[in-house]
VEXZA-632514 format. One record per atom (N, C-alpha, C): atom name; residue in one letter; x, y, z; chain. Coordinates in steps of 0.2 Angstrom, whole numbers. Layout:
N
[CA; a; [X; Y; Z]; A] ...
//
This chain:
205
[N; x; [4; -6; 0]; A] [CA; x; [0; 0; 0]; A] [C; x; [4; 6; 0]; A] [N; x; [3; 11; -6]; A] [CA; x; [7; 17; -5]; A] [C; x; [7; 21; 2]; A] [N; x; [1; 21; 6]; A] [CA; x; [0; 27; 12]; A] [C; x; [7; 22; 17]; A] [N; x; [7; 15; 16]; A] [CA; x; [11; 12; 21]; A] [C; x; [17; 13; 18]; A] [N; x; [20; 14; 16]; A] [CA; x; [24; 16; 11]; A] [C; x; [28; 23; 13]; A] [N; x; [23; 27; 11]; A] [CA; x; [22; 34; 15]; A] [C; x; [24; 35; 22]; A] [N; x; [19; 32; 25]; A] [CA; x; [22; 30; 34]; A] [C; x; [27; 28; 33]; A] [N; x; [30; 24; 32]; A] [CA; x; [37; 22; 34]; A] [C; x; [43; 27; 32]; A] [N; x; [41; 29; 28]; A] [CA; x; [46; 34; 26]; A] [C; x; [46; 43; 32]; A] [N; x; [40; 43; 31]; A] [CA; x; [38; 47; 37]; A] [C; x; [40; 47; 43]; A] [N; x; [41; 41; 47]; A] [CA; x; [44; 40; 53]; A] [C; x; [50; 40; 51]; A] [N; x; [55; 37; 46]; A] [CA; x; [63; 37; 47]; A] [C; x; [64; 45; 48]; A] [N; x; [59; 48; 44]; A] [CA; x; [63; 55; 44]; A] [C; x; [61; 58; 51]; A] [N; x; [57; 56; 54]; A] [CA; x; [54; 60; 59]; A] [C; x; [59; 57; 66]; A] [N; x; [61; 51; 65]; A] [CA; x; [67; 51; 69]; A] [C; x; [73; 52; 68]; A] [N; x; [74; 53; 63]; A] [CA; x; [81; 58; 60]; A] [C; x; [81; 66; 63]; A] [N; x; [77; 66; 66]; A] [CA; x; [75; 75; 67]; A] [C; x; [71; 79; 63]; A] [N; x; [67; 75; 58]; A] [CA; x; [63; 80; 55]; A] [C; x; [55; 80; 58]; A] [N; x; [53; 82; 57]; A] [CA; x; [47; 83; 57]; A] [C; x; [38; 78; 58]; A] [N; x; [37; 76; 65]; A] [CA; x; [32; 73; 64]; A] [C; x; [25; 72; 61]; A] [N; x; [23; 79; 61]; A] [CA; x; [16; 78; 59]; A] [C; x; [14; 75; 53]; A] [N; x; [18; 75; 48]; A] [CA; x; [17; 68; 43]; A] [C; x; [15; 61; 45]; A] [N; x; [20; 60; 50]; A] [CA; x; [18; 54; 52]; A] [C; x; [10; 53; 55]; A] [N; x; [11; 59; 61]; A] [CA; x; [4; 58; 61]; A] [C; x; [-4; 60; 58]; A] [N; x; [-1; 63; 53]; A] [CA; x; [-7; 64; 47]; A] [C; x; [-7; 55; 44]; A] [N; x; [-4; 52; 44]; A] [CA; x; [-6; 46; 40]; A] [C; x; [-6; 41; 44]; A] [N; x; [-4; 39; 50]; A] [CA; x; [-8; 35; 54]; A] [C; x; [-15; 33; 51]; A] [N; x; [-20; 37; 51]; A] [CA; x; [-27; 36; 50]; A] [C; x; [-26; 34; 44]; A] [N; x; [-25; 37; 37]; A] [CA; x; [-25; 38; 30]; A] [C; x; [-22; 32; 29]; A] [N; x; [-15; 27; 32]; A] [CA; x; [-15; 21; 31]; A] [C; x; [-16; 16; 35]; A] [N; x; [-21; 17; 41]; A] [CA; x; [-25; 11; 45]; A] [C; x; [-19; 10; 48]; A] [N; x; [-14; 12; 50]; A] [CA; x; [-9; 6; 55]; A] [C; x; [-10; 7; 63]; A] [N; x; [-10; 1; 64]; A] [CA; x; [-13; -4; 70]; A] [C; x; [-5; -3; 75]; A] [N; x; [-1; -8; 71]; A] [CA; x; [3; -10; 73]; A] [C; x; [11; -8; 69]; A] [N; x; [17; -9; 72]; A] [CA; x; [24; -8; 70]; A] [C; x; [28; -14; 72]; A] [N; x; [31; -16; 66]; A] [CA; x; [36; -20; 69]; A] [C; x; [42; -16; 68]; A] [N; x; [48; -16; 74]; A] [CA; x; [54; -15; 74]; A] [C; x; [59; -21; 72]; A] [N; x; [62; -18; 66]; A] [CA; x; [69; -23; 63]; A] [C; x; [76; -20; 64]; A] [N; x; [79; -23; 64]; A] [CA; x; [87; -20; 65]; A] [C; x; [88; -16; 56]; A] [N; x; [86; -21; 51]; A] [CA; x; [89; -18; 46]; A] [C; x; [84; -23; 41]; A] [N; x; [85; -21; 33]; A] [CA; x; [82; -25; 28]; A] [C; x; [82; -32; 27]; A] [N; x; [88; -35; 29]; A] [CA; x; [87; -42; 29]; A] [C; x; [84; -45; 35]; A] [N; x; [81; -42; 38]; A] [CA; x; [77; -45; 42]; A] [C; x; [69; -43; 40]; A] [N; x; [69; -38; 38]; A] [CA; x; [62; -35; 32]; A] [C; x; [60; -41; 28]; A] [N; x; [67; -43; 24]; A] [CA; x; [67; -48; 15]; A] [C; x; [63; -54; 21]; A] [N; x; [66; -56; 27]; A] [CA; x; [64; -62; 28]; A] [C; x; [55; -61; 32]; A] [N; x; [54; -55; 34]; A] [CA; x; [48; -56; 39]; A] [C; x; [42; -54; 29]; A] [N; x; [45; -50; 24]; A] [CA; x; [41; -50; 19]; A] [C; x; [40; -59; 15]; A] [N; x; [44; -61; 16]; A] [CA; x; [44; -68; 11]; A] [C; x; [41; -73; 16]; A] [N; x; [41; -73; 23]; A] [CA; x; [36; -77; 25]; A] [C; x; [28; -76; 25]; A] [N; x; [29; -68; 28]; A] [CA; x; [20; -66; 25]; A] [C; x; [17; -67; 19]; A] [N; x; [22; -67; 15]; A] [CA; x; [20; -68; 7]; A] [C; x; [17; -77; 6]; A] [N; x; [21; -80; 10]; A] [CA; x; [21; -88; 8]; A] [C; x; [15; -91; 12]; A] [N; x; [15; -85; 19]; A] [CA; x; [8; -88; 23]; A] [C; x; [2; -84; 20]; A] [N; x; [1; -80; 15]; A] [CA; x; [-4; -77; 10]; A] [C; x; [-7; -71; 16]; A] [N; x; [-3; -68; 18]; A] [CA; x; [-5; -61; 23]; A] [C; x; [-2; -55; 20]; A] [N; x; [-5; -51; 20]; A] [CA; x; [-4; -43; 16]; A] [C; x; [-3; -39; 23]; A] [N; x; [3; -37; 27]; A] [CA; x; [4; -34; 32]; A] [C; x; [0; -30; 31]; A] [N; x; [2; -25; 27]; A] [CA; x; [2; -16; 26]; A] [C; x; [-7; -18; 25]; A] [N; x; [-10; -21; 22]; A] [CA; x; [-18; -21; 23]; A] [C; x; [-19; -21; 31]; A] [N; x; [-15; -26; 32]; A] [CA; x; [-18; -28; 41]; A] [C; x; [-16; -23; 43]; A] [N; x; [-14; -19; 42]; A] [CA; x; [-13; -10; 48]; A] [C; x; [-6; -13; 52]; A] [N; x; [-1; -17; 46]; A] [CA; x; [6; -18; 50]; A] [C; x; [9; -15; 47]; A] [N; x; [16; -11; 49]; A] [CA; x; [18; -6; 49]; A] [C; x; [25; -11; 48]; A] [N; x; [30; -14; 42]; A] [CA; x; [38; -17; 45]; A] [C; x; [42; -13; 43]; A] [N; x; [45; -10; 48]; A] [CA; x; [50; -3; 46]; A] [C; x; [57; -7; 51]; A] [N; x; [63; -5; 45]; A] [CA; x; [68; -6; 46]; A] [C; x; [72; 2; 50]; A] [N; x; [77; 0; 54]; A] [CA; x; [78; 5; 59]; A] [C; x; [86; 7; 59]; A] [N; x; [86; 4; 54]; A] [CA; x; [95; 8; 51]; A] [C; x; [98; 5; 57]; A] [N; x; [97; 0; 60]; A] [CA; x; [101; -3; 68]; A] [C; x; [97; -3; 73]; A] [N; x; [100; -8; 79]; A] [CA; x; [95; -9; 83]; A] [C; x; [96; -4; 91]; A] [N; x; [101; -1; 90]; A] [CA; x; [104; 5; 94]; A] [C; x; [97; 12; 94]; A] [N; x; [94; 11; 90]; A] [CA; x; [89; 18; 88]; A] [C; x; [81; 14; 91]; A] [N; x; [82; 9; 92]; A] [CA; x; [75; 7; 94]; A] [C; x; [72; 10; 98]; A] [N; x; [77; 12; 104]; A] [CA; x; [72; 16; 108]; A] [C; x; [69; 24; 106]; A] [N; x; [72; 27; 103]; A] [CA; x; [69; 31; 97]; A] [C; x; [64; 29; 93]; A] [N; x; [65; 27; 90]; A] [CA; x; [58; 24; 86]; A] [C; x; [52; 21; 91]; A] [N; x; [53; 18; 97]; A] [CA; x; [49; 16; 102]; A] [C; x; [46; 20; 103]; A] [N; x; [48; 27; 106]; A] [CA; x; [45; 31; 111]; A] [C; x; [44; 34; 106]; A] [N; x; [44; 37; 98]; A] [CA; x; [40; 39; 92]; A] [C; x; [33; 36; 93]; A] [N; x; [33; 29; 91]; A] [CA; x; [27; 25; 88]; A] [C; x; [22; 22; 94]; A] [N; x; [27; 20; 100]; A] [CA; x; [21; 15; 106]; A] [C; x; [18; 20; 109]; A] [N; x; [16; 18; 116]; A] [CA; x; [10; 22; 120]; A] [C; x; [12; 28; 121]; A] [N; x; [20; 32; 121]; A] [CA; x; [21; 37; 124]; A] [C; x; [20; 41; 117]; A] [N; x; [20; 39; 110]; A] [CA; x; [20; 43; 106]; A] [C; x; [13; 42; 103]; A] [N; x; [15; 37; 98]; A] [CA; x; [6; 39; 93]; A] [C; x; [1; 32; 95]; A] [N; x; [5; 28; 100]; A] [CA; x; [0; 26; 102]; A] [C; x; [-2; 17; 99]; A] [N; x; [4; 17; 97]; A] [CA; x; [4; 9; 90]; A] [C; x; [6; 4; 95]; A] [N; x; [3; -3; 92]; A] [CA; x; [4; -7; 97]; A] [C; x; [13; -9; 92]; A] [N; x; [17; -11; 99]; A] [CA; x; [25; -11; 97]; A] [C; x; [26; -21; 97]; A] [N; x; [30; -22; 89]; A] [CA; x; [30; -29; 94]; A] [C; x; [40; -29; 86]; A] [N; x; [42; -34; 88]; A] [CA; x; [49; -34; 84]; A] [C; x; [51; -41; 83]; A] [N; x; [58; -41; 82]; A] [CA; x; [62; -46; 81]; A] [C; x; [68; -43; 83]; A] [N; x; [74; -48; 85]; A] [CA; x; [82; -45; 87]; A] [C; x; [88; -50; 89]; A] [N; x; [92; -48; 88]; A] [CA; x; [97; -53; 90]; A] [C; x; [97; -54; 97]; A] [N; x; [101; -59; 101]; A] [CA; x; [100; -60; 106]; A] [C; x; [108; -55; 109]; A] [N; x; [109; -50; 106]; A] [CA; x; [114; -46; 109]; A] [C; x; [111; -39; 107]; A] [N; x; [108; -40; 105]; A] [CA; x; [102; -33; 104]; A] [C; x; [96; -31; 109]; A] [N; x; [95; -38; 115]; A] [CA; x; [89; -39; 119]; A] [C; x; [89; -33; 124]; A] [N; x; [96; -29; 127]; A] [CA; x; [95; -26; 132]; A] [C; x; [93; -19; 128]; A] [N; x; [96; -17; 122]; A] [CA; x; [93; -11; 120]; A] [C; x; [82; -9; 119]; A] [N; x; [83; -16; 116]; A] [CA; x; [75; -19; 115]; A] [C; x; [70; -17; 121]; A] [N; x; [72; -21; 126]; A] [CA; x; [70; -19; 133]; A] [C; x; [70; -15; 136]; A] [N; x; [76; -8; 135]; A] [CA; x; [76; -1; 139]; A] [C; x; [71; 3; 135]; A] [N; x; [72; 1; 127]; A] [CA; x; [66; 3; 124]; A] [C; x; [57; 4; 123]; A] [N; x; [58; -3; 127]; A] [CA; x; [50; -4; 125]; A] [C; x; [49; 1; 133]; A] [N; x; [53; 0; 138]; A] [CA; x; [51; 3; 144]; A] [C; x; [50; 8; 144]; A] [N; x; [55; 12; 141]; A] [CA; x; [56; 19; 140]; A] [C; x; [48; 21; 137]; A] [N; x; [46; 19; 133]; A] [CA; x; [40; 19; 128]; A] [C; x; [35; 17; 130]; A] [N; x; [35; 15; 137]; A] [CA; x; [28; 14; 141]; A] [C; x; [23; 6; 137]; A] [N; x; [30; 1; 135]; A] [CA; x; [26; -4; 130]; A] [C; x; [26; -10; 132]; A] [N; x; [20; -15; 134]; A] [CA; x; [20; -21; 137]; A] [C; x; [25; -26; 135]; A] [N; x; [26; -26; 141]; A] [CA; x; [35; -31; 141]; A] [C; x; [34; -38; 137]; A] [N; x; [40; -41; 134]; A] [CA; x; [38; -46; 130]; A] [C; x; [33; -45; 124]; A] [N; x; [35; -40; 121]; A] [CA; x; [32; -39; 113]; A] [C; x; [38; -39; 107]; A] [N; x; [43; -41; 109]; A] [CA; x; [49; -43; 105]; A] [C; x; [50; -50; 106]; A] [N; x; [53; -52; 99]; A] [CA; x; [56; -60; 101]; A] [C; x; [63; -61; 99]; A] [N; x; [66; -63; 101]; A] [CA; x; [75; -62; 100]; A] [C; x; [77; -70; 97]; A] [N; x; [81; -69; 91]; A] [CA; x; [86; -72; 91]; A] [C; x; [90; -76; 94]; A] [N; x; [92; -82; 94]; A] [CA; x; [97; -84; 97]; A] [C; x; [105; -82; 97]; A] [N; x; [107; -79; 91]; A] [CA; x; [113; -78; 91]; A] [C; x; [108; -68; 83]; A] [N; x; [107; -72; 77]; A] [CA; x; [104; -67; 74]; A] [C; x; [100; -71; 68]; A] [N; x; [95; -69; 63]; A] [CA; x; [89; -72; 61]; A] [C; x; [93; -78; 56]; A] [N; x; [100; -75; 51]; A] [CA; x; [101; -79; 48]; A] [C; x; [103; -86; 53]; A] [N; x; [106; -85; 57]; A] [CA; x; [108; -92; 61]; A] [C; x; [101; -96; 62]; A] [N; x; [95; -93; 64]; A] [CA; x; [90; -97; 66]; A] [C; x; [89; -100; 57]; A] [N; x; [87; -97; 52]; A] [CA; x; [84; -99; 49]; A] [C; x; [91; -106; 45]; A] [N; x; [98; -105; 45]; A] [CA; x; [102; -111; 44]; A] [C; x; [100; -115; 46]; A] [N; x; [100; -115; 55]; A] [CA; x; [100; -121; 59]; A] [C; x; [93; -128; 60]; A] [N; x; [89; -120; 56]; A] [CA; x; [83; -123; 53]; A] [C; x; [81; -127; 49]; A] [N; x; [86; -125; 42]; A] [CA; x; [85; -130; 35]; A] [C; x; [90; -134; 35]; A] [N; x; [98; -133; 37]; A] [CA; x; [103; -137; 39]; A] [C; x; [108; -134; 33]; A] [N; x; [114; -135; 34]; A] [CA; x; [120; -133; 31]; A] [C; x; [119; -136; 24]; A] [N; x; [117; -143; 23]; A] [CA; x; [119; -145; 16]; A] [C; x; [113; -141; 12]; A] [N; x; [107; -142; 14]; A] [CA; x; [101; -137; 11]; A] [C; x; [102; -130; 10]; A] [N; x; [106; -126; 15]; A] [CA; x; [109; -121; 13]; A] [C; x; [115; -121; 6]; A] [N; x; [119; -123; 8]; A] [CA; x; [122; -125; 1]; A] [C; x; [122; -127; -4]; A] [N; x; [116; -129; -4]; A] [CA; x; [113; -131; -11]; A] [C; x; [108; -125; -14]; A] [N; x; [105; -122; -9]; A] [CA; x; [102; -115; -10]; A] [C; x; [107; -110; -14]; A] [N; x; [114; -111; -8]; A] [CA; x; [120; -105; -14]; A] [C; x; [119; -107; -19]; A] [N; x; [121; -114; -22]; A] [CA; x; [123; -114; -27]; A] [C; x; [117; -112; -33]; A] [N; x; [110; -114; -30]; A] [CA; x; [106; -114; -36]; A] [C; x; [107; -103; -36]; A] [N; x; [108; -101; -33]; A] [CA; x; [108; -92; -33]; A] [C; x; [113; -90; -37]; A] [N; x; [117; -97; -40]; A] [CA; x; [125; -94; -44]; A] [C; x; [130; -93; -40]; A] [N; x; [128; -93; -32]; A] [CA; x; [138; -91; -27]; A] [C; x; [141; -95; -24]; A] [N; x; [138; -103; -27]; A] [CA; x; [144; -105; -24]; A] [C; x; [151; -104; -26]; A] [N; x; [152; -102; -31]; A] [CA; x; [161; -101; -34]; A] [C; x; [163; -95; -26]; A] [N; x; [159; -91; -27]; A] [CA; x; [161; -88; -20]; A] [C; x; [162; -88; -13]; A] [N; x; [156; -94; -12]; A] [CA; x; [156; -97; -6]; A] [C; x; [162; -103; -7]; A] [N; x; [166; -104; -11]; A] [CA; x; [171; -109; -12]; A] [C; x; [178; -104; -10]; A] [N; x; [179; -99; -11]; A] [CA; x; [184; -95; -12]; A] [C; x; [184; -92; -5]; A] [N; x; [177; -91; -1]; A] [CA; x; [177; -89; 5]; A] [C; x; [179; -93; 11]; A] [N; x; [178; -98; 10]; A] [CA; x; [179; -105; 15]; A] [C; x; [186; -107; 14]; A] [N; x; [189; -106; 8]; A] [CA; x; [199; -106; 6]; A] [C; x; [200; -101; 13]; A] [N; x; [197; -95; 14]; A] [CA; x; [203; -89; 18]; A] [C; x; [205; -94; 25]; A] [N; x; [210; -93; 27]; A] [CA; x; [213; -94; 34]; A] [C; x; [207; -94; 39]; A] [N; x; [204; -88; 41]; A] [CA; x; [199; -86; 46]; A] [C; x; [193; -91; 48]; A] [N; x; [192; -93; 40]; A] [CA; x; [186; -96; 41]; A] [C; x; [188; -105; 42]; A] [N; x; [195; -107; 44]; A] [CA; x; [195; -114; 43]; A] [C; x; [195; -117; 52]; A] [N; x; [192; -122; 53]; A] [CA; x; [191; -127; 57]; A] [C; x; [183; -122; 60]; A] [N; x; [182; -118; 58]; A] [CA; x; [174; -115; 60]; A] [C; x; [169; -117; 59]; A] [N; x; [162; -120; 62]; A] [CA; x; [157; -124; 62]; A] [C; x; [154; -121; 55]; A] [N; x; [151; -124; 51]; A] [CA; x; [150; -124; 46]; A] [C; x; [142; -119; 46]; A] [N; x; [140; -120; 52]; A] [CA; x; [133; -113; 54]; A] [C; x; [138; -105; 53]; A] [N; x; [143; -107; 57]; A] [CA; x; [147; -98; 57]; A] [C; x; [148; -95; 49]; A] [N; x; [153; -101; 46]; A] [CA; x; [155; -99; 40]; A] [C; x; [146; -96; 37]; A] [N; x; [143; -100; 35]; A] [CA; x; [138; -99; 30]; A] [C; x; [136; -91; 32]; A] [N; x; [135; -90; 40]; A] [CA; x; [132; -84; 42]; A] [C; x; [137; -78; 39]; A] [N; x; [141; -79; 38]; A] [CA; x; [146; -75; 38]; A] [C; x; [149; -73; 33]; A] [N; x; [148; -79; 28]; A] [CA; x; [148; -78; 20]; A] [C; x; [141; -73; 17]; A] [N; x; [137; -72; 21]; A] [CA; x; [130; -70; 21]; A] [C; x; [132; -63; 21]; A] [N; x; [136; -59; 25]; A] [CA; x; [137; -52; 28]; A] [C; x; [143; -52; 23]; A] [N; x; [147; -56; 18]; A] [CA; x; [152; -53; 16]; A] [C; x; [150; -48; 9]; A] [N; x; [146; -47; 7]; A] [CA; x; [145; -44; -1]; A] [C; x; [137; -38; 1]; A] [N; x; [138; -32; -2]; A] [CA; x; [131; -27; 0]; A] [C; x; [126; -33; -2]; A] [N; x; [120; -31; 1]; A] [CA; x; [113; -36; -4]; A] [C; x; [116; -42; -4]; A] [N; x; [120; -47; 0]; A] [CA; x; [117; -55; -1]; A] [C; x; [111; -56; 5]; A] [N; x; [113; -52; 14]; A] [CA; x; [109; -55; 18]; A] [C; x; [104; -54; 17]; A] [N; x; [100; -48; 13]; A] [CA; x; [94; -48; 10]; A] [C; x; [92; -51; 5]; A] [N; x; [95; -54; 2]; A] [CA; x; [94; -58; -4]; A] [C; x; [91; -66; -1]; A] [N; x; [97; -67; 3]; A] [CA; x; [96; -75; 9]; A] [C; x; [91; -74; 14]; A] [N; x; [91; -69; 14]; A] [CA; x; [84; -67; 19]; A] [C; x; [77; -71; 16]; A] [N; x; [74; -68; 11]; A] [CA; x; [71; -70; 7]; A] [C; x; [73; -78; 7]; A] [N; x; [78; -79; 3]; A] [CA; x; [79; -87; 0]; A] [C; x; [77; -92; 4]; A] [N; x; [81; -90; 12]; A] [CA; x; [79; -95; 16]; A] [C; x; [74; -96; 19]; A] [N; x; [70; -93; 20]; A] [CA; x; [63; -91; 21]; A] [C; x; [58; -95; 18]; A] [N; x; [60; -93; 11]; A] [CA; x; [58; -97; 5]; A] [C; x; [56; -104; 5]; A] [N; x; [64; -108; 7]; A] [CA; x; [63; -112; 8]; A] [C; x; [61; -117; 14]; A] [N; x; [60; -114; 18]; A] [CA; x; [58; -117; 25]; A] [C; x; [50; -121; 24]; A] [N; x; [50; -127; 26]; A] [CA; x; [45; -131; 27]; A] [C; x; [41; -128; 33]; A] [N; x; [35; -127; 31]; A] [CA; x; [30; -124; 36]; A] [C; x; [32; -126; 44]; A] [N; x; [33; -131; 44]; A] [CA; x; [35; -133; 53]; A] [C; x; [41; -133; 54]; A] [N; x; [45; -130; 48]; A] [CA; x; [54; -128; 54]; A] [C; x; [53; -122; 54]; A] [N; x; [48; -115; 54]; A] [CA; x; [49; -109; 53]; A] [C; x; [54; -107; 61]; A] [N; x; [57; -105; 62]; A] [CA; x; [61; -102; 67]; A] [C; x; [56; -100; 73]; A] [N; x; [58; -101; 80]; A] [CA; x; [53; -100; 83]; A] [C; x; [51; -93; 86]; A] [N; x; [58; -89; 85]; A] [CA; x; [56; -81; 85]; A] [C; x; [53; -79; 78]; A] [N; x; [52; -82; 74]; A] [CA; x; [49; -78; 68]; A] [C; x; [43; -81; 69]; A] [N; x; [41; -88; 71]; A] [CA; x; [35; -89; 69]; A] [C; x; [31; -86; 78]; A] [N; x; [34; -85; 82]; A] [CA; x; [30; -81; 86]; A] [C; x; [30; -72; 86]; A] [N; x; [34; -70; 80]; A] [CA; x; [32; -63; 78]; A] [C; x; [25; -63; 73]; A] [N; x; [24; -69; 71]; A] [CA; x; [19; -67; 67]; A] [C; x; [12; -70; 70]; A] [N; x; [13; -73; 76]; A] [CA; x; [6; -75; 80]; A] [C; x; [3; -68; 83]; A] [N; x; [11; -66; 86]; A] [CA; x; [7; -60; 88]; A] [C; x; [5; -53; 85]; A] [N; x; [4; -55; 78]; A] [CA; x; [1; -47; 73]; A] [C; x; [-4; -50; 70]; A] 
//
């Protein structure tokens, strides 16, 4: 939806220090209910391609998935959007070394504790350990990177490292792969292995 669109764009800037009242002109204009807080796009690429697979149109349902340039700005964007600001019900996703910023956030923002789900380590690692290394693997390859993921795994750094670390890791080394893997592994995931913080961010919206 374009108004959701607009919203989202509307809040970055209005936590960059510009200007709210856009945002709050379009609350109504685009129905949003709700916001989810992301650290960044590829965890967008992966909460968009599961909605997509389970046949849900966020932005119709009044869900609002905005990426936050980092999870260090949470509590900005919090105290913006939940009780203390426009009033939106807050709920997220994060790595499990992002949990304390998440919590001073939702607090700060007057927001019912426990509306964020964390990671174990961060989303690519749940969605690996989900589908398994060799299925991973086979995904690089069908995307055209294994020659890369081959040349990656030669370096020094990455040898006698559990083959979950390398994959994640090979993930973050090129702009646009972990959004792109975002999506893929998502994609792939059998209904019943969905990671249990993503499938309990979408019970709750």
């Amino acid at each position: 939806m374009a108004d959701m669109g607009a919203f989202r764009q509307a809040v970055v800037e209005w936590a960059a220090g510009g200007p709210g009242d856009p945002a709050r002109d379009l609350v109504a204009t685009a129905g949003v209910r709700a916001v989810v807080l992301l650290e960044g796009p590829s965890d967008v690429a992966a909460v968009d391609a599961l909605a997509a697979r389970r046949g849900r149109d966020l932005a119709a349902e009044g869900v609002c998935v905005l990426p936050m340039g980092g999870a260090m700005s949470v509590g900005r964007f919090a105290g913006l959007l939940g009780p203390s600001g426009l009033g939106l019900r807050l709920t997220g996703l994060c790595d499990e070394r992002e949990r304390g910023y998440y919590a001073r956030g939702w607090e700060r923002a007057g927001a019912a504790p426990g509306g964020f789900f964390v990671c174990a380590a961060d989303l690519e690692d749940e969605l690996i350990r989900a589908l398994g290394t060799t299925l991973v693997q086979e995904l690089v390859r069908a995307e055209g990177d294994l020659r890369p993921l081959q040349t990656f795994l030669r370096q020094p750094a990455q040898q006698g490292r559990p083959a979950e670390q390398q994959l994640r890791r090979f993930f973050g080394t090129k702009k646009g792969r972990k959004i792109q893997y975002g999506r893929v592994l998502v994609e792939a995931l059998a209904p019943d292995r969905v990671p249990a913080p993503l499938d309990d961010l979408f019970a709750a919206l």
